[in-house]
N, C-alpha and C positions, 0 to 999 in steps of 0.2 A: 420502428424507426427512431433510432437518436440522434441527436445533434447539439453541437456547444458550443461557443460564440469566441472566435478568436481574432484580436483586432479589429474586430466591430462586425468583423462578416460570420454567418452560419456553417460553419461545417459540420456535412453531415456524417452519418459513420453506422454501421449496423455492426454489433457484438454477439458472440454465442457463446458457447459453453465456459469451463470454468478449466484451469492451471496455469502454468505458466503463459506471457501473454505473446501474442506473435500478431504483425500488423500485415497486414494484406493490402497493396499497391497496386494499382489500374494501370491498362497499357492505355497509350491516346487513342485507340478505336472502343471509346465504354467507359465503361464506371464498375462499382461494388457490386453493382449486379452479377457481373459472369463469375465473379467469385462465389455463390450461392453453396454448389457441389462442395468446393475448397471447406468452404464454413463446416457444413453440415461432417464431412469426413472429418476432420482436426478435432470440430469441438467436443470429443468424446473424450480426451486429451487436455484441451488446452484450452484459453480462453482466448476467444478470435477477432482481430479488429480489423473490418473493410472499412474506408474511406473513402471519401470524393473529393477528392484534393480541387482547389477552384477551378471555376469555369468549368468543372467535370460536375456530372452527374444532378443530384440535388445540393451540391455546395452553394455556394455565391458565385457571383461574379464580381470580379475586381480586376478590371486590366490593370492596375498598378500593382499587383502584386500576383502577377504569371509568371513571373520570371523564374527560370529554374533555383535561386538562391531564396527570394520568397518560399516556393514552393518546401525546400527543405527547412527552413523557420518553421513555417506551417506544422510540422512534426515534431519539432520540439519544443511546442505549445501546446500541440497536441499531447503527446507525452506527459508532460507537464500540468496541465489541468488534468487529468484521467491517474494522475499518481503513479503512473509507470516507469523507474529507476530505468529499464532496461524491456529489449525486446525484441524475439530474432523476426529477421524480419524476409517476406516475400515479393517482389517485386517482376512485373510484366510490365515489356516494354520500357515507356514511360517513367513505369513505376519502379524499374530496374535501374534508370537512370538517375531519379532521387536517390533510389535507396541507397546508391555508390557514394554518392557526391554524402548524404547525411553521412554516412560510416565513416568519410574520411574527415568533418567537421565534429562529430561527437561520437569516435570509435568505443567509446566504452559503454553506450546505450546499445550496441548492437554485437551482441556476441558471437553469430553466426546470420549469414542471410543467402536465398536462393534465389537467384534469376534470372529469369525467364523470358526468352525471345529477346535478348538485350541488343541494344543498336551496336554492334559488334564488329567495325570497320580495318580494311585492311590498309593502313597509310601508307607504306611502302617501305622498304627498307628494316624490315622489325627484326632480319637476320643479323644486321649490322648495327641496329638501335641500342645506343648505350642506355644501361638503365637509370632512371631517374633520380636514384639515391634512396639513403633511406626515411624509413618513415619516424619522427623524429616527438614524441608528448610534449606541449610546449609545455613549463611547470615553473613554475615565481623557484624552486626545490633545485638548485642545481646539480647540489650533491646526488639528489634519490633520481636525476634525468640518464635514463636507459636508451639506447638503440631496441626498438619494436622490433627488427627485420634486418637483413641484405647484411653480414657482416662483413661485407670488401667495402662499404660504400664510404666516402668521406665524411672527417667530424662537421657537425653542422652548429654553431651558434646558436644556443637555447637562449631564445627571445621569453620578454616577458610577454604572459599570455594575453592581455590586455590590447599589447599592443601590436600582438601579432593578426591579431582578429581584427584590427581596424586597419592594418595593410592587406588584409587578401580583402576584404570588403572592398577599399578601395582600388584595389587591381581587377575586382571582379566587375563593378562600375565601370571604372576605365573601356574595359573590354567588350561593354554593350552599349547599346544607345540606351540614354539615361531616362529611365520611367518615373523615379523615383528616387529618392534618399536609400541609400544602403540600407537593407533590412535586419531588423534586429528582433530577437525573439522577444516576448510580449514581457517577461524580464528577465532583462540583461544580465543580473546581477547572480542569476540560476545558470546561464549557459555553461559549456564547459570547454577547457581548451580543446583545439583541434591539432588533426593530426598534420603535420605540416609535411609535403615533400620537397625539398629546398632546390634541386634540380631540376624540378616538375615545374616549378614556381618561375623560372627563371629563364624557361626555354623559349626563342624568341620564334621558330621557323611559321610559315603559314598555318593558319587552322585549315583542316582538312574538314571537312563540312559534309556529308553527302546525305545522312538526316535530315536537312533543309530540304534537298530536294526533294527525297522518299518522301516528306509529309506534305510537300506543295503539291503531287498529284491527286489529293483530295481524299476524304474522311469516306466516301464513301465508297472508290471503286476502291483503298485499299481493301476494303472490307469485303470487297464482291470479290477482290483474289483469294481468300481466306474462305468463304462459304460460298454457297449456288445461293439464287434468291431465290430458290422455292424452298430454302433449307428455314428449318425452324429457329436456327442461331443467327441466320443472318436477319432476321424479322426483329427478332428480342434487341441482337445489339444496333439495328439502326435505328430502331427507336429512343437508346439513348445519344446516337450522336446529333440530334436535334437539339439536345442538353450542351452542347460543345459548346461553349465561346470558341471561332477560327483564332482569336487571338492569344487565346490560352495553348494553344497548338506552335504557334508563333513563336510566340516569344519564350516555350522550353526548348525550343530547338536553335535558337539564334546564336548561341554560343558554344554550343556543340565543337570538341574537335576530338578527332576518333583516335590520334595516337593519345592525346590525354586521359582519356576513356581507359584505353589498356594497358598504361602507367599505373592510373588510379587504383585498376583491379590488381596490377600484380604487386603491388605494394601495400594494397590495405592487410593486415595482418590476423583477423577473423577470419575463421573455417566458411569458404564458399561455396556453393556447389552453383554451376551454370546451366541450364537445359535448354535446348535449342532445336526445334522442328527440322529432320533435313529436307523438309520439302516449305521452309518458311514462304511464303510469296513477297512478306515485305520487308524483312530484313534477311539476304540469304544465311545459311549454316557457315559462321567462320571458319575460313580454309585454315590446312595445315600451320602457316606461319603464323596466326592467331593465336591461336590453342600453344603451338611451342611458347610463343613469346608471354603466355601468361602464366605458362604450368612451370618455364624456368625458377628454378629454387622453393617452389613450392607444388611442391605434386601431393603434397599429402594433406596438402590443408586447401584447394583449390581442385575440383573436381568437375571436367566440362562432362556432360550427359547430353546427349547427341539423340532423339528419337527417329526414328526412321518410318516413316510414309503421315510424320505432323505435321502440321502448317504452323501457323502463329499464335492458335491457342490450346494448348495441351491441357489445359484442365477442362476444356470443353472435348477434347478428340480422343482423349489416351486416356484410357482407365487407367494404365502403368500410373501416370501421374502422381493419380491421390497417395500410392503406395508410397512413391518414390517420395512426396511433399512430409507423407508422416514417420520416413526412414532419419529422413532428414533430421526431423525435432527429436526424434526419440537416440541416436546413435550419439555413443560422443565422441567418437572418434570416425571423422566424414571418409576418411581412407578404405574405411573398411564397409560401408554401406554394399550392398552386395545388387547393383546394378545393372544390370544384361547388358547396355550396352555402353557402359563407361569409356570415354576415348581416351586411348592410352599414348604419353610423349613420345612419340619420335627421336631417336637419337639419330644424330649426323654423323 
């Protein structure tokens, strides 16, 4: 067991093996634990970091700092004390949902990331949804400012990074009930710019929410839809949802809206690959107009992986998994990863 003190609270974290380093994220039914298998197969390879991100597992509790933006601070603290420049990263459920939201505030710490059972929602309209724009390095360098992605999209005003960080901070306040002072990483003066989408940023229509509800019917008959209770998995992880702050459940979901979600992903510019249960019970398998709407202008760098008779946790059901998780770190090229059941774009 290790653990290091960030912001005055404990986070804990178990490491295995030795190479390049790759961080292992919790869905919100569990912690580090169900990652065990993941560990033990990678670290022959790599060098592997589980996490208990707050109010999860043996972390702290701090209801002022659950909020999904806390939450992604938390990692590049983490990072940061552990000396980690960079690190591809895995992410279930939950932890799928940080890992999005960190890539697109510090895209250069994450070179590739896969995940896993992601909240994955259909908002409507994603055939006619204009794209967000592109994704734009904010950089003091005007000269050396590049377009990352989307070559159709409009020019964007390269902000200073300073102050671009202390308007989405204050947009992303704005947009929840206020817990606390905007969070900032343990020093400021280390962060890095973020990737900015300037259309993403600006769009006004309702949030689409249905995360809220998925998690309001409770921590633990999700869980009972996912395994039998005479099942030995379903033993192991209700024993950590005792560990759960409800408010750490809360308040990462409060903000949630599901077209932003599939902006985020089809805009972040790292090699992804997504895998999805098609017999998930709590987030179902995103239909066809998902998958198009994400795989448009990037089909070779963005890979959905679809397993057929999974539910919600593939590293606990699917052997295929561990293969598929170490196809991932070792390929450099995710195009060609040789995957039985890759889902392929649809052309209209």
């Amino acid at each position: 067991m290790s653990a290091i003190t960030i912001g005055g609270d404990l986070i804990h974290y178990e490491v295995l093996g030795r190479g390049r380093p790759v961080i292992l994220l919790h869905d919100w039914l569990g912690s580090w634990r169900y990652w065990t298998p993941t560990l033990q197969s990678l670290a022959t390879k790599y060098r592997v970091y589980a996490l208990d991100l707050r109010g999860f597992g043996d972390s702290s509790r701090n209801p002022q700092k659950y909020a999904l933006d806390h939450q992604v601070h938390l990692l590049f603290d983490f990072m940061r004390e552990l000396g980690l420049p960079k690190a591809a990263f895995i992410g279930h459920g939950l932890g799928a949902l940080v890992t999005s939201e960190f890539a697109r505030l510090y895209g250069d710490k994450v070179p590739r990331m896969l995940l896993i059972s992601a909240p994955l929602f259909d908002p409507g309209g994603l055939d006619k949804r204009i794209p967000a724009g592109r994704a734009v390095p904010l950089t003091d360098n005007r000269a050396a400012a590049t377009p990352v992605e989307a070559p159709k999209a409009p020019e964007t005003t390269i902000m200073n990074a300073g102050t671009a960080m202390r308007a989405a901070l204050q947009e992303a306040a704005r947009a929840r009930s206020p817990i606390s002072e905007p969070p900032q990483p343990t020093d400021p003066t280390l962060a890095k710019p973020e990737i900015v989408f300037p259309e993403l940023n600006a769009r006004k229509e309702a949030a689409h929410n249905p995360l809220q509800e998925t998690m309001g019917s409770g921590l633990e008959n999700l869980l009972a839809r996912c395994f039998k209770r005479t099942d030995s998995e379903f033993e192991k992880l209700r024993a950590d949802l005792a560990k759960i702050d409800a408010a750490a459940v809360r308040q990462s979901v409060s903000d949630f809206d599901a077209g932003r979600m599939l902006d985020r992903l089809r805009l972040l510019p790292m090699p992804m690959v997504i895998v999805h249960g098609t017999d998930d019970p709590v987030f179902q398998q995103p239909d066809e107009n998902v998958w198009n709407y994400l795989t448009k202008d990037r089909e070779d760098t963005l890979v959905p992986v679809p397993l057929p008779g999974v539910r919600h946790f593939p590293m606990l059901e699917a052997e295929v998994f561990q293969r598929l998780a170490n196809e991932f770190l070792d390929i450099a090229d995710i195009s060609k990863m040789e995957v039985k059941e890759r889902w392929k774009r649809r052309t209209r």
